[in-house]
C-alpha positions in Angstrom: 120.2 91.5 140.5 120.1 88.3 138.7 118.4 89.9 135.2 121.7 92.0 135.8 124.3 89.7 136.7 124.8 88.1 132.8 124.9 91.4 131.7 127.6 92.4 133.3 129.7 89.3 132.6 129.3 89.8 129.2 130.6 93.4 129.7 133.4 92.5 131.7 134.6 89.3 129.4 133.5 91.9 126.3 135.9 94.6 127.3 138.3 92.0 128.6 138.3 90.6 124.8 138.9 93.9 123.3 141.6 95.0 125.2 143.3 91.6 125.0 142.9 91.7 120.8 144.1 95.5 121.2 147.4 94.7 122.8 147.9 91.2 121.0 147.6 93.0 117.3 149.2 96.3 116.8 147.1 97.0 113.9 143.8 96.7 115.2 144.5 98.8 118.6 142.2 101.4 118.9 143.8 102.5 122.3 143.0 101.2 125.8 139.6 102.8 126.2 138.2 102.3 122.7 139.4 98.6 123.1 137.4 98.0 125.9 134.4 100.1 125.2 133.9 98.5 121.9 134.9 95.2 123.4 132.2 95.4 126.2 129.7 96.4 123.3 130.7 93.4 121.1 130.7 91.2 124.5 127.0 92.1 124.8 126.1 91.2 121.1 128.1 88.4 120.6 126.5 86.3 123.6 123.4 87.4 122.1 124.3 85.9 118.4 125.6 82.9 119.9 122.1 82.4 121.4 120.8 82.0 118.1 123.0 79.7 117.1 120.6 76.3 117.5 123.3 74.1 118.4 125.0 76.1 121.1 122.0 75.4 123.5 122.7 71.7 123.7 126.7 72.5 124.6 126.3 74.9 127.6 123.7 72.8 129.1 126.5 70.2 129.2 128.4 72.2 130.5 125.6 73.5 133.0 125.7 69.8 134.3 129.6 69.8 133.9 129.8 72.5 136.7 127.1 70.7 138.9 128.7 67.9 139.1 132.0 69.6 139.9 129.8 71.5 142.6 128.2 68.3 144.5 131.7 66.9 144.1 133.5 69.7 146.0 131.3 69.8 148.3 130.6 73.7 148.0 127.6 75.5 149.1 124.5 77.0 147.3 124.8 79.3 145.3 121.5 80.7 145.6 119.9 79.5 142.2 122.4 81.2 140.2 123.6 78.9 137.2 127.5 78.9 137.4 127.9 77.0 133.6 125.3 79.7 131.8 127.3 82.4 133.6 131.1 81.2 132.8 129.4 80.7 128.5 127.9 84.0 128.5 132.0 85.1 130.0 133.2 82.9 127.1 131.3 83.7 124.4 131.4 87.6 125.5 135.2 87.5 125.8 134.9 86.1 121.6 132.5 88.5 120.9 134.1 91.5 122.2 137.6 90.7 120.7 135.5 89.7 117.2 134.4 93.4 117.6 137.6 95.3 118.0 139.3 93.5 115.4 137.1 94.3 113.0 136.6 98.1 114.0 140.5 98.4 114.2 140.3 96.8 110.6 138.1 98.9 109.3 139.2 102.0 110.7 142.7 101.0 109.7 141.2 100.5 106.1 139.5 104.2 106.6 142.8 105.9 107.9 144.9 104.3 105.0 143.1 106.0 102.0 
């Protein structure tokens, strides 16, 4: 479950980023379900591009130890190994990836339907 568990963030911020770019501009709407399908596809490749950005690394492990800290300081339980600052990038960078993704479908499909 925990191979899984970044996965489906990224889906679920991807698709989250699609349909938010879909209703915020008109001209790139694909309609709900295309907005969110291609979304939660772009949410999946975009957290994988950013991984291959070398200096992106070095800024979620800050904020890795940003939400420890946070943690110890509240007081809050385990939670069971899981790393709550990897998990909330890989949300972040999946809600910009998806809504990258459905822009630029809706752009070019625009483009496609125009001529």
């Amino acid at each position: 479950m925990e191979a899984l568990l970044p996965i489906i963030i990224q889906l679920i911020g991807g698709g989250a980023g699609g349909a938010g770019i879909g209703a915020a501009l008109k001209n790139v709407n694909l309609g709900v379900m295309g907005n969110v399908i291609t979304g939660a596809i772009g949410g999946v490749g975009g957290t994988f591009l950013a991984g291959m950005i070398p200096g992106l690394s070095g800024l979620l492990g800050s904020a890795t130890q940003l939400a420890a800290t946070a943690t110890d300081a509240a007081g809050a339980a385990a939670t069971s190994g899981l790393d709550l600052g990897a998990l909330a990038g890989q949300g972040v960078t999946g809600l910009a990836g998806g809504g990258i993704l459905t822009a630029v479908v809706g752009l070019i499909k625009n483009a496609m339907a125009s001529r």
